[in-house]
N, C-alpha and C positions, 0 to 999 in steps of 0.2 A: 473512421476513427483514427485518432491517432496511435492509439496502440499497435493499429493495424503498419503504420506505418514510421514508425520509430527509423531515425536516421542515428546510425554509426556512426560517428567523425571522433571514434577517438586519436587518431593521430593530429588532428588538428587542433583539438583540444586540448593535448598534450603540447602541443609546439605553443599553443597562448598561454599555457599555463607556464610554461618553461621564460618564455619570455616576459610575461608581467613582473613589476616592481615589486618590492618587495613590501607586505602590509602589517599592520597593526604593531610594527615593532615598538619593542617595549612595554607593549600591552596584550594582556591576555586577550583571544579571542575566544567567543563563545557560542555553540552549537546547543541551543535551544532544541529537546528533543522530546514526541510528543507524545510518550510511551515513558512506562517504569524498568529502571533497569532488568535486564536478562531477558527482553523483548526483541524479536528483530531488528525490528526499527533503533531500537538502544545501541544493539550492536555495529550494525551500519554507520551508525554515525560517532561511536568509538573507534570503527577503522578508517574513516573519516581524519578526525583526531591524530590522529597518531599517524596518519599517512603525512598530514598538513604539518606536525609540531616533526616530524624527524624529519621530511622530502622523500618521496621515492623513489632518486635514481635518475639516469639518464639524464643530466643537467638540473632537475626540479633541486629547490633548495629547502631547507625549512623555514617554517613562517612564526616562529617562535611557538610561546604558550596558548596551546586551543584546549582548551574544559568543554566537556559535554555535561549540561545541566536539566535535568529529568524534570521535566513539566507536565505531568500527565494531567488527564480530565476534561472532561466538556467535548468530546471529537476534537481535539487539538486546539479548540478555540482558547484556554489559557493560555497555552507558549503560543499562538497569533497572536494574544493581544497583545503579550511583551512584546515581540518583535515589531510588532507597528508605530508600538512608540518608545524602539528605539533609535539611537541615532544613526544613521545611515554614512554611519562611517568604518563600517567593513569589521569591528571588532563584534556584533551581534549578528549570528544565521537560525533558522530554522529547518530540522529535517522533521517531515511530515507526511502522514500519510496524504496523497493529492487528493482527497474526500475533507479533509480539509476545507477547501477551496473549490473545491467543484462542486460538492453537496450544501458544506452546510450555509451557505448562503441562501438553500434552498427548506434547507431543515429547523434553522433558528429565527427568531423575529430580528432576535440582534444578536449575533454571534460573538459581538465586540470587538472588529476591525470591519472593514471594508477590502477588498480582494484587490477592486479594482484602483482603489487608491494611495491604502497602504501600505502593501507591497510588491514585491516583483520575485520572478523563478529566476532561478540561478542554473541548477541542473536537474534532472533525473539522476536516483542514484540507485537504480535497482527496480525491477516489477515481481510481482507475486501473483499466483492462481490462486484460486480455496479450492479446496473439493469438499463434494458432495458425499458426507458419509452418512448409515444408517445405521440403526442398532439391528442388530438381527431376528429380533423377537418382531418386527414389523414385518416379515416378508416379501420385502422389498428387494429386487435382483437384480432390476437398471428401470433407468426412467421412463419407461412404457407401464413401468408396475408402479412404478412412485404415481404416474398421473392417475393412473384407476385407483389408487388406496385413495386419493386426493379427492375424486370425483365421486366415492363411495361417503366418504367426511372426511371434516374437516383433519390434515393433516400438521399436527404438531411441529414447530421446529423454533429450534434455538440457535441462537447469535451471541455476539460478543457487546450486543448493545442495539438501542434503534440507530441506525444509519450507520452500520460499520459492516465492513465488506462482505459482510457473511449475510447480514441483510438484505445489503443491496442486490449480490448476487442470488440469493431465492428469490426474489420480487422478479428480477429480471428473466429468471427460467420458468417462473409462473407463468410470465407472458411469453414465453418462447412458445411452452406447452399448452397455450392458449384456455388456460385455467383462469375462472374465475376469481376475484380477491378472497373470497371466503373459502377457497379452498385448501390453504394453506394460514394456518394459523401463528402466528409469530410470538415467542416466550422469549424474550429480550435476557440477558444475562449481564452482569458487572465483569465481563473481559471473559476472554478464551476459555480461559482454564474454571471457569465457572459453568458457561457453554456444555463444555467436553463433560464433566461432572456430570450433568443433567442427561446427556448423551449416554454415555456409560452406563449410567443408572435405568435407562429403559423410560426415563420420565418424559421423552419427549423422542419421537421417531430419526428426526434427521435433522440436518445442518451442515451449512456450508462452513466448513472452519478450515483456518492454515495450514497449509500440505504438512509443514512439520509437526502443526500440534496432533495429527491422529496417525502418523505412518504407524508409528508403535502397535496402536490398538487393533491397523487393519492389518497385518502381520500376524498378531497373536491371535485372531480371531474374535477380540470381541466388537469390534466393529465393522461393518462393511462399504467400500468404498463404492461409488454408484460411475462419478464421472469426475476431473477436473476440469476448473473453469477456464482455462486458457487454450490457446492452439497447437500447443505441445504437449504429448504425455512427460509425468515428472519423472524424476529420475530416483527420486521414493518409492513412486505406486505405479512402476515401469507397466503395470500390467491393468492399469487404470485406463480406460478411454477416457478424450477428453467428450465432453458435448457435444461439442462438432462430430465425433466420429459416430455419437451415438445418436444421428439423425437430425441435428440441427447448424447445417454448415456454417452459417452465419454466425454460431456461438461465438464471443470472445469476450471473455469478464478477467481482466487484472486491473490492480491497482500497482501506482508507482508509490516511492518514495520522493520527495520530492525536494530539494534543497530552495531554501529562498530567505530573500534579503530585504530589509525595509526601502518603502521604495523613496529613489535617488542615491541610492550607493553607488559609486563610482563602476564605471561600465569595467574598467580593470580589473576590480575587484571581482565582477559577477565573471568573465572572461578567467583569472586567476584559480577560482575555486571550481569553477567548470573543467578547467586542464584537470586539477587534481583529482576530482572525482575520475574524472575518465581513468586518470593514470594507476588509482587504488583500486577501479572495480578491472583493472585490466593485467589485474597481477595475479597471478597464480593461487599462491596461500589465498587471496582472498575472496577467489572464486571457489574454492575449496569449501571458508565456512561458509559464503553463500547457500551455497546448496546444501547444506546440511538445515541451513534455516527455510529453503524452500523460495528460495530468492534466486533473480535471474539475473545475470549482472548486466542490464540492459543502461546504457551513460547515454544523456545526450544533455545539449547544452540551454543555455537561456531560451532560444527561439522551441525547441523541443519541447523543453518544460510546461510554455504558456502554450503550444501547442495543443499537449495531453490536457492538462489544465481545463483548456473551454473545451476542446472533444468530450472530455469526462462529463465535462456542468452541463453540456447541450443529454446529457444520456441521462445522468441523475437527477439532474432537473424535472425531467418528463417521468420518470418510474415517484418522483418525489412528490410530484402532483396529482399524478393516475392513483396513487393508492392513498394521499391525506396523510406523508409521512410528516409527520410535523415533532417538534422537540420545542417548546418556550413558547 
C-alpha cells in the first residue's frame, strides 16, 4: 500500500515550490472543498489558503487571492464535478477526501467526472485513522469481544454515510476478523456528528468515527475506545491500541486528504502548490491544529498522490464488490 510507504521530500518540494513562477496573478484562486465548514478537511484547506495568499517564508512568495469555496454532498462528487470542467488554468484546485477517487468510481454508476480523465493529484495534504469506539452498555472491552458479540448477532454500527471512512474501515475489519457480511450490520448516518448521536444514545453499539470526533466522550466515560485504524497509537487516545497491536499486524486503514487539479494544468502549477503544501503542513502552528483535528501532517507530491490514489482504489474496489456497496 501506499500508505504504507508514503515518501517525505519535503524539502524538495519546498525548493519547487520556492522556485515556480508566479500563478493566477490577478485572479482569484480557488480551493474547492468537499466538506461544510468547521470540518477537517474545511480547515486544512483554509490553512492551505492562507499559507498560499500570505507565502510562508523562506523565500516562498504569495500567490495572491485564494477563497475556499464549501461544496459538500455526494462523497465529494459535487466539487469533482466542478473541478473537471474547470479550466485547467491553475486558478481551480480541489481538497478532497482521496475516497473521492478511489472508491467512488467503484460506489456510483456515474459519479459525474471520470478520475482517469478529468483530473490529476497535485499533493497529499494530511492522513487521518478512525477509531473504533463502543457504547458501554454493549460490553465490548477489545476486538476478540466485538468478534463474539458479532458472531452471537448481528452487530449494529454506524457511519458518517455508505462509503465514508468509517464504513470502509468496519467492512475492512470485518474481514480482517474473518466475519461474515451479516455480521455486522450497517446504520448509515447524514455526517459524523449524526453518527456520534446514535452512538451516544446506545442506538447502535459501535463505529469507526474521527479520532477527534469521540476523544471527548472516551475521556469522560461515556464511550469506549476499542482500537485505532492506523500504525500509530494517536496522540488523543495515547492509551488506545492500534489494530495491529491488538492481533492484526497487517492492519492499516487511513485516508489522505488529497489536493487535485483539472487535468492539463500546467506541470508548474501542480509542482508550485505541491512545495506549498509541504511548506504549511511543515510548520509548526500547523502541526499544532492538525493534531487537535486528528490529522497527521504526512505532504507528498503529484507522483505520491496518484500513488495513494490507485493503492486505495485497488483496496476499495475489492471491499466494494465483496460486500455490493453500491450508491446510484
Amino acid at each position: 500500500m501506499a500508505q504504507g510507504i508514503i515518501t517525505r521530500r519535503v524539502a524538495g518540494l519546498l525548493a519547487l515550490g520556492a522556485a515556480a513562477p508566479a500563478m493566477a496573478q490577478g485572479d482569484a484562486t480557488r480551493i474547492l472543498a468537499t466538506f461544510p465548514p468547521g470540518a477537517a478537511l474545511d480547515g486544512v484547506a483554509r490553512l492551505l489558503a492562507d499559507g498560499a495568499a500570505r507565502g510562508t517564508g523562506a523565500g516562498d512568495r504569495p500567490r495572491g487571492t485564494v477563497v475556499v469555496d464549501n461544496r459538500a454532498g455526494a462523497n465529494g462528487n459535487i466539487a469533482a464535478g466542478l473541478l473537471a470542467r474547470a479550466a485547467p488554468d491553475g486558478r481551480t484546485l480541489l481538497l478532497a477526501i482521496d475516497t473521492t477517487f478511489s472508491l467512488n468510481p467503484h460506489l456510483y454508476a456515474n459519479p459525474g467526472f471520470d478520475p482517469a480523465v478529468d483530473v490529476e493529484p497535485v499533493a497529499i495534504a494530511g492522513t487521518f485513522p478512525v477509531a473504533l469506539l463502543v457504547h458501554p452498555s454493549a460490553g465490548i472491552t477489545d476486538l476478540a469481544a466485538l468478534a463474539r458479540a458479532a458472531r452471537a448477532r448481528p452487530l449494529l454500527y454506524a457511519s458518517a454515510g455508505s462509503g465514508s471512512p468509517g464504513h470502509l474501515a468496519m467492512e475492512f475489519l470485518r474481514a480482517a476478523l474473518g466475519l461474515p457480511p451479516a455480521a455486522f450490520e450497517h446504520v448509515p448516518f447524514r455526517g459524523n456528528a449524526e453518527a456520534m448521536t446514535s452512538l451516544l444514545a446506545g442506538q447502535v453499539s459501535a463505529g469507526f468515527i474521527a479520532v477527534a470526533g469521540g476523544a471527548d466522550f472516551v475521556r469522560d466515560g461515556r464511550l469506549r475506545a476499542l482500537a485505532v485504524s492506523g500504525p500509530r497509537r494517536m496522540e488523543m487516545l495515547p492509551d488506545t491500541p492500534t489494530v495491529a497491536e491488538s492481533g492484526h499486524p497487517a492492519f492499516d486503514v487511513r485516508f489522505a486528504f488529497v489536493l487535485m487539479a483539472p487535468r492539463g494544468v500546467p506541470e508548474e502549477v501542480r509542482r508550485d502548490w505541491a512545495g506549498l503544501v509541504a511548506a504549511v503542513l511543515a510548520q509548526p502552528a500547523t502541526r499544532a491544529r492538525l493534531a487537535a483535528w486528528g490529522v497527521e501532517p504526512d505532504a507528498g507530491g503529484p507522483a505520491e498522490a496518484a500513488a495513494w490514489i490507485a493503492s486505495a482504489g485497488e483496496r476499495w474496489g475489492k471491499v466494494a464488490r465483496d460486500t455490493g456497496m453500491r450508491v446510484g
